[in-house]
ROMIPA-576853 format. One record per residue: residue number from 1; chain; x negated, y, z of N, C-alpha, C, O in turn. Coordinates in pm, 1 decimal. Atoms other than C-alpha are relative to their C-alpha. Example, Ala and Ser with C-alpha at 12.3 -4.5 7.8 and 13.67 -1.06 7.14 Angstrom:
BEGIN
<vexvo num="1" chaine="A" n_u="-89.0" n_v="-119.0" n_w="0.0" ca_u="-1230.0" ca_v="-450.0" ca_w="780.0" c_u="-90.0" c_v="120.0" c_w="0.0" o_u="-193.6" o_v="118.1" o_w="66.5"/>
<vexvo num="2" chaine="A" n_u="82.0" n_v="-119.0" n_w="-6.0" ca_u="-1367.0" ca_v="-106.0" ca_w="714.0" c_u="77.0" c_v="109.0" c_w="73.0" o_u="26.1" o_v="219.8" o_w="89.9"/>
// end
This chain:
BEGIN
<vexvo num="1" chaine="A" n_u="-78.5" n_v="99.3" n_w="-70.6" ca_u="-11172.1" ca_v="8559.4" ca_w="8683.3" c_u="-91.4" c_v="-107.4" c_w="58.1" o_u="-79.8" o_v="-152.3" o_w="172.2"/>
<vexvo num="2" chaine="A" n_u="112.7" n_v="97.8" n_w="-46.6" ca_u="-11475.2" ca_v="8314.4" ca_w="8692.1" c_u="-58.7" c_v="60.1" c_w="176.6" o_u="-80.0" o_v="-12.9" o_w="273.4"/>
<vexvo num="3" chaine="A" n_u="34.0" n_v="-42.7" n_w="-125.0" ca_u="-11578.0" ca_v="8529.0" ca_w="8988.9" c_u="43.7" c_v="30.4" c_w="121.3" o_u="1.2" o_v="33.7" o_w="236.8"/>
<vexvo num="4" chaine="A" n_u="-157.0" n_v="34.7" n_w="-94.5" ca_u="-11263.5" ca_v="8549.9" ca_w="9135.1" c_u="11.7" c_v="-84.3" c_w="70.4" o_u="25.7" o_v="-54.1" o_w="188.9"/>
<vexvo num="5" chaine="A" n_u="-19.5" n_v="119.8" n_w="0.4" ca_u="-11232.3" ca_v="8216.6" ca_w="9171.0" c_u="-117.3" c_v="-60.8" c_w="115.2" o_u="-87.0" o_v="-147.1" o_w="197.6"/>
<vexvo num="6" chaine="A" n_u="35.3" n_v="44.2" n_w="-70.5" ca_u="-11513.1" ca_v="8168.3" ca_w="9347.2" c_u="-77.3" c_v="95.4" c_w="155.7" o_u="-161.5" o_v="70.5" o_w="241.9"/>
<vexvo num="7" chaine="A" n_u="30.5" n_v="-110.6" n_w="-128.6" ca_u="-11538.2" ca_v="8478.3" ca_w="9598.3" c_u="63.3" c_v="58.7" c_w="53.8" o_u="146.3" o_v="109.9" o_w="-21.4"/>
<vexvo num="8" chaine="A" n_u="-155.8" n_v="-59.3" n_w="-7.9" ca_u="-11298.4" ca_v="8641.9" ca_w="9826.5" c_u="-54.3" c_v="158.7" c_w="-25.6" o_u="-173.7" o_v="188.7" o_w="-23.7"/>
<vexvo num="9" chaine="A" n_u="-14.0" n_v="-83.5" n_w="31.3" ca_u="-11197.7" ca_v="9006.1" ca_w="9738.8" c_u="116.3" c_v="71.4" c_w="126.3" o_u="225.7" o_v="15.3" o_w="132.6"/>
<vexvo num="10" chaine="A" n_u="-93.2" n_v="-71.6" n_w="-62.9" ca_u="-10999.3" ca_v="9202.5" ca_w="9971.0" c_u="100.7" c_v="95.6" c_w="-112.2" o_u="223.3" o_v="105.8" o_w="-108.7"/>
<vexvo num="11" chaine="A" n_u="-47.2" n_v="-73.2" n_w="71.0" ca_u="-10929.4" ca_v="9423.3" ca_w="9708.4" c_u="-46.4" c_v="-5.9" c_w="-168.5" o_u="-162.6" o_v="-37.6" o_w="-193.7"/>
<vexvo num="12" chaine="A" n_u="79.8" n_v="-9.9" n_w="155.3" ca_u="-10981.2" ca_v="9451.9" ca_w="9296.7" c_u="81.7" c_v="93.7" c_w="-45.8" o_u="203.5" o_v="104.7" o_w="-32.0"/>
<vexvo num="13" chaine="A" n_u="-20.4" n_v="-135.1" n_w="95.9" ca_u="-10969.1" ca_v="9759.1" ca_w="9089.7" c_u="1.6" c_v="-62.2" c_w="-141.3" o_u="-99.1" o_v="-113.5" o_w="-190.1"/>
<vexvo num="14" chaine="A" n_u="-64.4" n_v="69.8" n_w="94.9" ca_u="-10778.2" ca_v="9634.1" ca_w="8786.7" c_u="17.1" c_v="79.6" c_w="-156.0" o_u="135.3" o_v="89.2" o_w="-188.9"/>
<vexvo num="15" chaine="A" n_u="-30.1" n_v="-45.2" n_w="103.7" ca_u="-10806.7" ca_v="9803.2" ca_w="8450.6" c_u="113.8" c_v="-47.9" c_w="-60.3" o_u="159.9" o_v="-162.1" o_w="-61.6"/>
<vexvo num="16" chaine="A" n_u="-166.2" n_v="38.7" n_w="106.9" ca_u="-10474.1" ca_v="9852.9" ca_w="8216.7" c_u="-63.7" c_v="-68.4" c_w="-175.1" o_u="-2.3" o_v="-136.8" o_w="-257.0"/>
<vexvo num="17" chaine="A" n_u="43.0" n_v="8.2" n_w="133.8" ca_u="-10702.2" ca_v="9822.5" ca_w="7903.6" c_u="-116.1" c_v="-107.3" c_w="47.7" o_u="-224.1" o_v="-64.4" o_w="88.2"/>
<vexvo num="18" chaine="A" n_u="118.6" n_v="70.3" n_w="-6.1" ca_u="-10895.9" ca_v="9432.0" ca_w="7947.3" c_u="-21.1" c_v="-27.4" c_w="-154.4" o_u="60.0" o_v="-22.2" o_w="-246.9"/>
<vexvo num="19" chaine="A" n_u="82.4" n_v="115.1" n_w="105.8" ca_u="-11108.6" ca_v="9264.3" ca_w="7688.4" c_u="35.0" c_v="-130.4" c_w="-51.2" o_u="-50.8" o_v="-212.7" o_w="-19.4"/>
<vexvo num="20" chaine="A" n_u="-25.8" n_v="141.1" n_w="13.3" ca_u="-10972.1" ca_v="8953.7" ca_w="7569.7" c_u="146.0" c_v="-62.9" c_w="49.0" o_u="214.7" o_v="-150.0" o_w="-4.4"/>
<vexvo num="21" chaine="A" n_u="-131.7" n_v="55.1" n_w="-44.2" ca_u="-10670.8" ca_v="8918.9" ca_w="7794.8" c_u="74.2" c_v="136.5" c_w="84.4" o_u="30.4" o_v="237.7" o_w="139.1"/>
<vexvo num="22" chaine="A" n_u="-89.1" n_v="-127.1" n_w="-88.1" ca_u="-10392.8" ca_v="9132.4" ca_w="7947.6" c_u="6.5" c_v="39.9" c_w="123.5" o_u="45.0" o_v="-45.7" o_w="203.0"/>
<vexvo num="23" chaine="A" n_u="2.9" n_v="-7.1" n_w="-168.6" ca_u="-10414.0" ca_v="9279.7" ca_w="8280.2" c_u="126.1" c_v="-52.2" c_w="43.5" o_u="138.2" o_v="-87.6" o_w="160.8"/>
<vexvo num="24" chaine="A" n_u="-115.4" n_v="48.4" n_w="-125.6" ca_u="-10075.8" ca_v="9170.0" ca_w="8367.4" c_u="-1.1" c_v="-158.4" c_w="31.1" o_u="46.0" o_v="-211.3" o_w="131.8"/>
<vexvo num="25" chaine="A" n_u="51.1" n_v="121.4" n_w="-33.4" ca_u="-10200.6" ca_v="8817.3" ca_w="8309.3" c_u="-62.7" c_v="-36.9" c_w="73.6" o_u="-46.1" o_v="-155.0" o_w="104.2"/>
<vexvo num="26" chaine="A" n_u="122.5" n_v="-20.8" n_w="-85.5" ca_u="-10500.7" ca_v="8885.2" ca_w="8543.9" c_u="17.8" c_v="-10.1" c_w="124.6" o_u="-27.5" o_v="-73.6" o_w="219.9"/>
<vexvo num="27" chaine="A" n_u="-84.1" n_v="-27.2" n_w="-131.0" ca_u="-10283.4" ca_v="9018.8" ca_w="8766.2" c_u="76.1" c_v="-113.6" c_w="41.4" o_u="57.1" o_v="-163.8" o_w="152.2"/>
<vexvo num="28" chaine="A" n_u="-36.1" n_v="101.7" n_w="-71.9" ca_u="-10088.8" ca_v="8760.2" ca_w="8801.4" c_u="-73.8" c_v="-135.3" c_w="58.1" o_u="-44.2" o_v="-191.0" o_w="163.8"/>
<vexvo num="29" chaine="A" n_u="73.7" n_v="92.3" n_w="-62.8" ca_u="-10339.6" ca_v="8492.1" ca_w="8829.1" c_u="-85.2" c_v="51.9" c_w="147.8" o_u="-96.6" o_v="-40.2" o_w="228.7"/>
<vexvo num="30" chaine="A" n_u="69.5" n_v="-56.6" n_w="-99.5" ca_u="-10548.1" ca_v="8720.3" ca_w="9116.2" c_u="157.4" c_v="-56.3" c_w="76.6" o_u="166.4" o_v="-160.8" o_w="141.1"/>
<vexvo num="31" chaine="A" n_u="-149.7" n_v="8.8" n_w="-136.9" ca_u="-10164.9" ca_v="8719.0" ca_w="9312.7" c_u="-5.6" c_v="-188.3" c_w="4.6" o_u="-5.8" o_v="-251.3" o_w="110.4"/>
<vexvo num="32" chaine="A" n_u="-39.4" n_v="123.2" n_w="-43.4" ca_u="-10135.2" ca_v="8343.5" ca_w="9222.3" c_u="-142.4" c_v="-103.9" c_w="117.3" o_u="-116.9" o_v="-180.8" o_w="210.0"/>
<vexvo num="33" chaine="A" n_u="105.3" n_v="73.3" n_w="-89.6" ca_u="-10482.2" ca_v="8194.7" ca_w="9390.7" c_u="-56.9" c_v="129.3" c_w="146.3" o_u="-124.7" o_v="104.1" o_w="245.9"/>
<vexvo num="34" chaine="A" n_u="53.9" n_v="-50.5" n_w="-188.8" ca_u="-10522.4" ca_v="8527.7" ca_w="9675.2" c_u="106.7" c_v="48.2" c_w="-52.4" o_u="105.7" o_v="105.2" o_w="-161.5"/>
<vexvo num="35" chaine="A" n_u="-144.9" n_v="-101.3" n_w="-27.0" ca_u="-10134.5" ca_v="8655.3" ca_w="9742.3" c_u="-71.3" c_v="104.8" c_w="48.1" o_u="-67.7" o_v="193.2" o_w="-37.4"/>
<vexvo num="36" chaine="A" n_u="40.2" n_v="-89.7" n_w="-79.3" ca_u="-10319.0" ca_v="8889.2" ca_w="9979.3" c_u="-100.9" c_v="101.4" c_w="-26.0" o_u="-131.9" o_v="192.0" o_w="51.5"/>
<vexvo num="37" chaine="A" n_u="114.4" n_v="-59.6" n_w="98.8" ca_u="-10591.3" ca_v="9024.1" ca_w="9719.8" c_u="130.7" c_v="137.8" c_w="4.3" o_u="250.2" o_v="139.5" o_w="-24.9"/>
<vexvo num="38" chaine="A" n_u="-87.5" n_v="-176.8" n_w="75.0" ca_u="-10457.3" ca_v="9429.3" ca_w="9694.2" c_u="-73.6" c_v="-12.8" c_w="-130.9" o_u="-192.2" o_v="-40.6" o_w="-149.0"/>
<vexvo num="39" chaine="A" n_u="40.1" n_v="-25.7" n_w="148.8" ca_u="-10486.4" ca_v="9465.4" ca_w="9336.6" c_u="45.9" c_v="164.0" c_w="-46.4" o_u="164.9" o_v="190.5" o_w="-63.6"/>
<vexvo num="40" chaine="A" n_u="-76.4" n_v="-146.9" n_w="57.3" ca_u="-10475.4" ca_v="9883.8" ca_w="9214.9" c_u="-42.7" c_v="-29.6" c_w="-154.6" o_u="-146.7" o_v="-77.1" o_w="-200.1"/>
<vexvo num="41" chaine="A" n_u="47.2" n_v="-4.2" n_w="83.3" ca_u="-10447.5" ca_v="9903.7" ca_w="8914.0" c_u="-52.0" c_v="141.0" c_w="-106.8" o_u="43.7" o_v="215.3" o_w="-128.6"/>
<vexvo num="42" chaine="A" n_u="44.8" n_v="-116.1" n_w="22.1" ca_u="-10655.0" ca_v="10199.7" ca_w="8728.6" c_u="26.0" c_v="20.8" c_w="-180.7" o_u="1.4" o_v="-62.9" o_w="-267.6"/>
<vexvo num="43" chaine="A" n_u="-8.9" n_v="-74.8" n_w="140.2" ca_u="-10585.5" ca_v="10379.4" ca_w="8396.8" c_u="-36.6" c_v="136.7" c_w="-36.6" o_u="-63.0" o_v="225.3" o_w="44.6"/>
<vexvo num="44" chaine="A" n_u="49.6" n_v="-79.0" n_w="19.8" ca_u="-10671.5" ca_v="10613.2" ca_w="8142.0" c_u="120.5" c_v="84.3" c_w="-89.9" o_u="112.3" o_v="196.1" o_w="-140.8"/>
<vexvo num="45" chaine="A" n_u="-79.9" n_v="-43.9" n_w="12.1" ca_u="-10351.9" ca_v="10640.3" ca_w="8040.2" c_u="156.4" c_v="-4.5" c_w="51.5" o_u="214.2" o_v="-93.8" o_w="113.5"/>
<vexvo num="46" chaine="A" n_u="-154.7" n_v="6.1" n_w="-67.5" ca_u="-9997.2" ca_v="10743.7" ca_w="8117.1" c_u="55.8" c_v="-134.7" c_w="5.6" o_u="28.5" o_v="-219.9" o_w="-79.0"/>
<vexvo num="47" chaine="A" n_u="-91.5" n_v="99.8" n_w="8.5" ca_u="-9766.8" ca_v="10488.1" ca_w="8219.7" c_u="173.4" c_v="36.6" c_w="7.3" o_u="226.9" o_v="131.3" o_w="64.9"/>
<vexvo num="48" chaine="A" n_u="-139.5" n_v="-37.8" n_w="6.8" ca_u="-9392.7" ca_v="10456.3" ca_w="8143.6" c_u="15.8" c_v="-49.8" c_w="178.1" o_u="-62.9" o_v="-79.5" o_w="267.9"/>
<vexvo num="49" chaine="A" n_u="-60.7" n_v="28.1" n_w="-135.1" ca_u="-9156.1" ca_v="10391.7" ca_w="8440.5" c_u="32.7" c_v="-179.2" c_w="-6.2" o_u="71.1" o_v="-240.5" o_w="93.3"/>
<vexvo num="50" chaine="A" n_u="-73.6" n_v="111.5" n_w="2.7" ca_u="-9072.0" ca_v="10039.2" ca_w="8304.0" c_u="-146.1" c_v="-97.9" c_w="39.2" o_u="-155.5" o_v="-206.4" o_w="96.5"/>
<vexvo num="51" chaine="A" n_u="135.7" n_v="106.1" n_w="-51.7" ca_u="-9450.6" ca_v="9920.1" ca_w="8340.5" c_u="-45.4" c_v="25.2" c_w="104.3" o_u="-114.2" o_v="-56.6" o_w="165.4"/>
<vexvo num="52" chaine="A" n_u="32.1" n_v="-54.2" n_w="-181.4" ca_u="-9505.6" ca_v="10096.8" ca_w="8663.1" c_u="78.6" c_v="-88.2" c_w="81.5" o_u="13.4" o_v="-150.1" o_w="165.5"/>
<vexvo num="53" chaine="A" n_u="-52.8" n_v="106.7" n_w="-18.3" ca_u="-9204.2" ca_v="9872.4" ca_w="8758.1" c_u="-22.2" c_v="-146.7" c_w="43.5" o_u="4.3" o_v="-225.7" o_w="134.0"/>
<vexvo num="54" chaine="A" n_u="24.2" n_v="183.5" n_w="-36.5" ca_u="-9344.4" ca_v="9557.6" ca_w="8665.6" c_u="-105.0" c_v="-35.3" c_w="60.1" o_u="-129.5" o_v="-146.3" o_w="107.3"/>
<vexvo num="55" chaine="A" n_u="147.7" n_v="53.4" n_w="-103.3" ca_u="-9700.6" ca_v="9617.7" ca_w="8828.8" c_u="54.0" c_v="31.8" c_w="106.4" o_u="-41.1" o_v="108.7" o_w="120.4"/>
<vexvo num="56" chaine="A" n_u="-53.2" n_v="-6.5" n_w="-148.1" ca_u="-9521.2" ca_v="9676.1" ca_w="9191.6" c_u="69.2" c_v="-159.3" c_w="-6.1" o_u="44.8" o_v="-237.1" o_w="86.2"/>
<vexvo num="57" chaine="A" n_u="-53.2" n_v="102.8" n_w="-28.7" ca_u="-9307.0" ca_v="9370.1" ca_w="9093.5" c_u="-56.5" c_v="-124.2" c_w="5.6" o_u="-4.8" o_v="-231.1" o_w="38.2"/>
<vexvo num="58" chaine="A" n_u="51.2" n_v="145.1" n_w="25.3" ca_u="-9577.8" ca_v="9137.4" ca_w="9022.4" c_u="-128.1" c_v="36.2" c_w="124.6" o_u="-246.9" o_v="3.7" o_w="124.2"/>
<vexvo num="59" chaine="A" n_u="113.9" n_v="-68.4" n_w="-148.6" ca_u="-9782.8" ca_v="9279.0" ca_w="9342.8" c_u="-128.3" c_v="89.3" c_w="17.1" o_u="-201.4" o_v="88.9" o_w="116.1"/>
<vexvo num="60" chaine="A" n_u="89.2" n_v="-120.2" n_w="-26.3" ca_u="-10017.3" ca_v="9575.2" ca_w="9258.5" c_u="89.7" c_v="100.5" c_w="39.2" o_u="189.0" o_v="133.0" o_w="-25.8"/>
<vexvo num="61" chaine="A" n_u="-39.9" n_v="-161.7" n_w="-68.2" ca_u="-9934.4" ca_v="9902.0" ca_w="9505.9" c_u="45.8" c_v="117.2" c_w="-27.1" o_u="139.8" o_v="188.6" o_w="7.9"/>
<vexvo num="62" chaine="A" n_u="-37.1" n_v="-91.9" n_w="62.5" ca_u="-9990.9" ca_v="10116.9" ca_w="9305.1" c_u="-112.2" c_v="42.6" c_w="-127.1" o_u="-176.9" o_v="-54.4" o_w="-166.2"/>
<vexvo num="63" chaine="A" n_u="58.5" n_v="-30.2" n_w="113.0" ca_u="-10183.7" ca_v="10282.5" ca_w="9016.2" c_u="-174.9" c_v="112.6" c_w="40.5" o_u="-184.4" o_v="160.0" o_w="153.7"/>
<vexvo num="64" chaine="A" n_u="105.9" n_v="-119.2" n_w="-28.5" ca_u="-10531.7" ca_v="10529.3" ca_w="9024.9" c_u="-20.3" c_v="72.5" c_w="-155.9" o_u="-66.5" o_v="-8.1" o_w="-236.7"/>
<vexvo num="65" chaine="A" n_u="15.5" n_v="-39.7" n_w="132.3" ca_u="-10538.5" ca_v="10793.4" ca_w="8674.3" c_u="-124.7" c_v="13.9" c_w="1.1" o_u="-163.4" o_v="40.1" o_w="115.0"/>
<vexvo num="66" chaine="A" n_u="120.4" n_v="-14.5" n_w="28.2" ca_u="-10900.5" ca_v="10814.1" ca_w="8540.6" c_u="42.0" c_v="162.3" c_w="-51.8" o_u="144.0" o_v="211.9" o_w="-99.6"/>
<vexvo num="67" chaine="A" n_u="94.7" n_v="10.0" n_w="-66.8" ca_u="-11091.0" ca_v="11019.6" ca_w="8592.9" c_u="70.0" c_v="21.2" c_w="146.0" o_u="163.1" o_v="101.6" o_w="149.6"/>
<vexvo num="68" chaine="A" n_u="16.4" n_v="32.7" n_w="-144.7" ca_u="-11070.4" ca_v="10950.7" ca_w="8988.2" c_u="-73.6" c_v="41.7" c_w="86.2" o_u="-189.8" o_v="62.5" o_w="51.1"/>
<vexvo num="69" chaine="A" n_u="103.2" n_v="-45.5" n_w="-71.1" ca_u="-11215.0" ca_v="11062.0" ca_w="9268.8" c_u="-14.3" c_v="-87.8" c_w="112.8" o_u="88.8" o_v="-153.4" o_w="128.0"/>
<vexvo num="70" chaine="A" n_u="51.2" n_v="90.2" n_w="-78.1" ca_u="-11367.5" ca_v="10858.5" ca_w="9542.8" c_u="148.0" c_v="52.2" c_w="121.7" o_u="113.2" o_v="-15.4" o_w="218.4"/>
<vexvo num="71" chaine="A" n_u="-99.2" n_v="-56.6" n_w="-69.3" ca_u="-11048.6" ca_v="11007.2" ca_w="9759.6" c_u="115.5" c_v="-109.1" c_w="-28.8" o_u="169.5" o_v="-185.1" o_w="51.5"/>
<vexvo num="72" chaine="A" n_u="-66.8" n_v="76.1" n_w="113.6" ca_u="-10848.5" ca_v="10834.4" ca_w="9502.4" c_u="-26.5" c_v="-126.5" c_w="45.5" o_u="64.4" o_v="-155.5" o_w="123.3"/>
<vexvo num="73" chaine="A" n_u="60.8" n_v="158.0" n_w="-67.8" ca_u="-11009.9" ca_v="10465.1" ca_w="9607.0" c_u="100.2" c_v="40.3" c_w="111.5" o_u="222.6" o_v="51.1" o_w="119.9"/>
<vexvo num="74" chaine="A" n_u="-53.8" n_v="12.3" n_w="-140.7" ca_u="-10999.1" ca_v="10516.4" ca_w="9969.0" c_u="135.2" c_v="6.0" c_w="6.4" o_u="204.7" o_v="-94.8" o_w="19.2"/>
<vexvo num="75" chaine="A" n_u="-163.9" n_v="49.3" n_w="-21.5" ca_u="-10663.0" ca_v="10568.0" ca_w="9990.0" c_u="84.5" c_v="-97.4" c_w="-52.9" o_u="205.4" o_v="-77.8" o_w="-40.6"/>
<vexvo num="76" chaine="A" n_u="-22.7" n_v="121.9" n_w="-7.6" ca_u="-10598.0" ca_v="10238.6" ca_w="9883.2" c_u="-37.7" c_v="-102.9" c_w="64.1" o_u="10.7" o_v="-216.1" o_w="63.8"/>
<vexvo num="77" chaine="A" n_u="63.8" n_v="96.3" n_w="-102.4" ca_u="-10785.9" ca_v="10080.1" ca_w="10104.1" c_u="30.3" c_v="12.2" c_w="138.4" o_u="-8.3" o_v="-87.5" o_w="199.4"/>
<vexvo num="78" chaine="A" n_u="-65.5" n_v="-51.0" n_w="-120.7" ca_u="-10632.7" ca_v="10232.3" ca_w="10439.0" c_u="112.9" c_v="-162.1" c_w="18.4" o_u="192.9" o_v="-171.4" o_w="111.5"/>
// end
């Protein structure tokens, strides 16, 4: 976030599993100081339908499953 804060991002690749704090917290602070930041967020595991839900509702696109392929990116970035 420290780096966040002080650089723009067009885009951030958002792990489901952070260190210390929750990605949906993350997430929301990235939406609250850049609305316009695309945030995907990437996992290593399944998601229900109710948390898939709330990351569209709080403004990530969409999701990328690990392992990924560089295909996988790009098409979030289009």
């Amino acid at each position: 976030m420290n780096l966040f804060m002080k650089e723009h991002f067009d885009v951030v690749f958002l792990d489901v599993i952070m260190p210390g704090i929750p990605s949906l917290i993350v997430l929301d602070e990235i939406k609250r100081i850049s609305p316009k930041t695309k945030v995907v967020i990437i996992t290593g595991r399944m998601l229900d339908k109710e948390f898939k839900k709330e990351l569209k509702e709080k403004g990530a696109p969409g999701f990328i499953q690990k392992p990924f392929r560089l295909e996988d990116i790009l098409g979030f970035l289009k």
